[in-house]
C-alpha positions in Angstrom: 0.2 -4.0 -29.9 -3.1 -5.3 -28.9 -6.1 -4.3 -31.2 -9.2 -2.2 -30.5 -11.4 -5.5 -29.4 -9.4 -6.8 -27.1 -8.4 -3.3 -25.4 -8.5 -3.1 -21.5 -10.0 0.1 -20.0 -7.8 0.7 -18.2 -4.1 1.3 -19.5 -1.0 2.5 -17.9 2.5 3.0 -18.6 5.1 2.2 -16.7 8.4 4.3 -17.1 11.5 2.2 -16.2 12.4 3.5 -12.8 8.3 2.3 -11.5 9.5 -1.6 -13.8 12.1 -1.8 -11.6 11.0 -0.4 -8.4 8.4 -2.7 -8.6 10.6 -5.7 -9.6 12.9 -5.4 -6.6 10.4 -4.7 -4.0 7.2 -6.3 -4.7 5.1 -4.0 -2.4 5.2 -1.6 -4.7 3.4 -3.3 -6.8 1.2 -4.1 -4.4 0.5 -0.8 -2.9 -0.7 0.5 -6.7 -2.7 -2.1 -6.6 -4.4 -0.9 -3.9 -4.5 2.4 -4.7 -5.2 2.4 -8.6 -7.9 -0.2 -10.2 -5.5 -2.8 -12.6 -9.0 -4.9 -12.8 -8.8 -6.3 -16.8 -6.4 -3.4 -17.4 -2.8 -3.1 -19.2 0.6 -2.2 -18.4 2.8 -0.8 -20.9 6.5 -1.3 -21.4 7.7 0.8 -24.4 11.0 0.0 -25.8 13.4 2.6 -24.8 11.9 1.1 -21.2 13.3 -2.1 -22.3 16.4 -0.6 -23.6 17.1 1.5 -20.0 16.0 -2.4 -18.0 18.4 -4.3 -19.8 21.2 -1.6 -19.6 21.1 -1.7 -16.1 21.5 -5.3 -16.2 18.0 -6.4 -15.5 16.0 -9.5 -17.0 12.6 -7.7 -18.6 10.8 -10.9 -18.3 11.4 -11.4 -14.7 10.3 -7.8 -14.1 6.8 -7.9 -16.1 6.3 -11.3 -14.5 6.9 -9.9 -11.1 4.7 -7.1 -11.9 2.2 -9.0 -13.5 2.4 -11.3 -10.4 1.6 -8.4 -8.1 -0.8 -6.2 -10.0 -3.1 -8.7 -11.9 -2.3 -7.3 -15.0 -1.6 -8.0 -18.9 1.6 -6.9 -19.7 2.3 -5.1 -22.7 5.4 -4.2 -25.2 4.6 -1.4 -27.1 7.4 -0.4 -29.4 8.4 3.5 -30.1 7.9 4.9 -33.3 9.1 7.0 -36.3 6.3 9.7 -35.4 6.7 8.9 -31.7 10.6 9.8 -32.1 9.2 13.3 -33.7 6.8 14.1 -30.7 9.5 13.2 -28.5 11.8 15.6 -30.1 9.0 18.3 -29.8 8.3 17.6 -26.3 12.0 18.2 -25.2 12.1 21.7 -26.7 8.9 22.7 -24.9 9.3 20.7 -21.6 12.5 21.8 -19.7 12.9 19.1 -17.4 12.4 16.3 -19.6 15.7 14.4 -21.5 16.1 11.9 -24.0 14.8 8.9 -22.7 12.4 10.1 -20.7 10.6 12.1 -23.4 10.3 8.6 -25.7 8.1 7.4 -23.3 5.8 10.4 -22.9 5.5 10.5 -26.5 4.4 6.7 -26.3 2.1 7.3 -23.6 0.4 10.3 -25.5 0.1 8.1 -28.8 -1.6 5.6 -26.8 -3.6 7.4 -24.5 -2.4 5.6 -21.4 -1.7 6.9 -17.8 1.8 7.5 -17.3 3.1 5.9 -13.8 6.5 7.5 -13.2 8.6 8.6 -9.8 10.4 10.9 -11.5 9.2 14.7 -10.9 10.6 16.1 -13.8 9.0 13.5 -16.1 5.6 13.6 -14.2 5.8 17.7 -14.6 6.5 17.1 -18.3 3.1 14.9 -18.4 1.0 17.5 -16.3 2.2 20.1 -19.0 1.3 17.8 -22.2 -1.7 17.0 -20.2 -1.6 13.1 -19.9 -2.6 11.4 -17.1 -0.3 10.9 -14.8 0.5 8.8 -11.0 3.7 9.5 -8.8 3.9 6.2 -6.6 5.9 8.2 -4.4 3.0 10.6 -3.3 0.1 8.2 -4.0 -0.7 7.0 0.2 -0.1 11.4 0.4 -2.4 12.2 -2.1 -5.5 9.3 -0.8 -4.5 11.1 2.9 -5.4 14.5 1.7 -8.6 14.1 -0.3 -9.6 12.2 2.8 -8.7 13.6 5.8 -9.2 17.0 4.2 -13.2 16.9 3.7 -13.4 15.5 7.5 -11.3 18.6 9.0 -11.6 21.4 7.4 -14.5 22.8 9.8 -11.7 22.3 12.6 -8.8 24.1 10.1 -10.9 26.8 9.7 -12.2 27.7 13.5 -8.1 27.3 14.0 -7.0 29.9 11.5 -10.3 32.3 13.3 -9.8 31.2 16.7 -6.8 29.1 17.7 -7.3 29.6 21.5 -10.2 27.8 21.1 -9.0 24.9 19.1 -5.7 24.9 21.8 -8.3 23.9 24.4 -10.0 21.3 22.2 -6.5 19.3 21.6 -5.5 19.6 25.3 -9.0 17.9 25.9 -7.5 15.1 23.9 -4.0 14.6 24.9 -2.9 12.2 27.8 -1.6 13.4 30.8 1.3 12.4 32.6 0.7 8.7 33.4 -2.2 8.2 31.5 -2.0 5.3 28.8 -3.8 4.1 25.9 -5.8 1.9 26.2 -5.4 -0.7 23.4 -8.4 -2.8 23.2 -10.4 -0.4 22.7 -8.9 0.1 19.3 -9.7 -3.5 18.4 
């Protein structure tokens, strides 16, 4: 592990389904990198990470390098332990949906007060419940959408929900007619 001095601000965990997500398709990788800030930060790889990669018959050096590669960042090992084990333990009896595995690395992520990155929804559920910070790839372009486009039309939701005819009129406005066509450069 890296000590206090030369610790990133930013510090995430990657479970093993993100490693290899991100390993086999390197726009994943890219499209966190986007979306979360890996500027001077850390990625995690805890052990039982390791122990799922190589299972599956994947080379963990190629996938932190391809992740490095992608993201910008320092890649770290972090090794589970003894009193991780015992958290992990206590987490399963309190979080249904979380097994074996799965439960190491939230313990890890808690000791080391990093943001989990997981696609799994039972895992992620487990992290919202142990409150630790948590990002679901899956629903990460979703989530940016919402807080967005939300802000922007709610005035519009609103008059909908009080006066839909009114709103009906409004989109008919808007939609092309038979024969119309969009005009593309005015996009540009």
């Amino acid at each position: 592990m890296v000590g206090n001095t030369n610790r990133s601000q930013n510090r995430f965990t990657f479970d093993t389904c993100v490693g290899i997500k991100a390993f086999e398709r390197p726009n994943i990788g890219n499209l966190l990198a986007c979306r979360v800030n890996f500027e001077d930060s850390e990625i995690h790889f805890t052990s039982q990470s390791i122990f799922e990669a190589k299972r599956l018959g994947f080379d963990v050096d190629a996938i932190s390098e391809q992740i490095q590669k992608s993201t910008g960042a320092r890649i770290i090992f972090g090794k589970i332990t003894e009193q991780m084990c015992d958290d992990a333990s206590y987490l399963e009896s309190k979080c249904p949906t979380l097994h074996s595995g799965d439960s190491q690395i939230l313990s890890y992520v808690r000791a080391t007060k990093t943001t989990l990155i997981t696609c799994d929804k039972g895992l992620a559920q487990a992290a919202m419940l142990s409150r630790v910070s948590v990002i679901n790839p899956d629903t990460l372009p979703c989530d940016q959408i919402a807080k967005n486009v939300a802000p922007k039309y709610s005035e519009i939701i609103s008059k909908a929900i009080r006066k839909p005819h009114i709103v009906k009129q409004k989109v008919k406005k808007l939609a092309l007619r038979p024969g119309q066509k969009i005009v593309w450069s005015s996009f540009v």
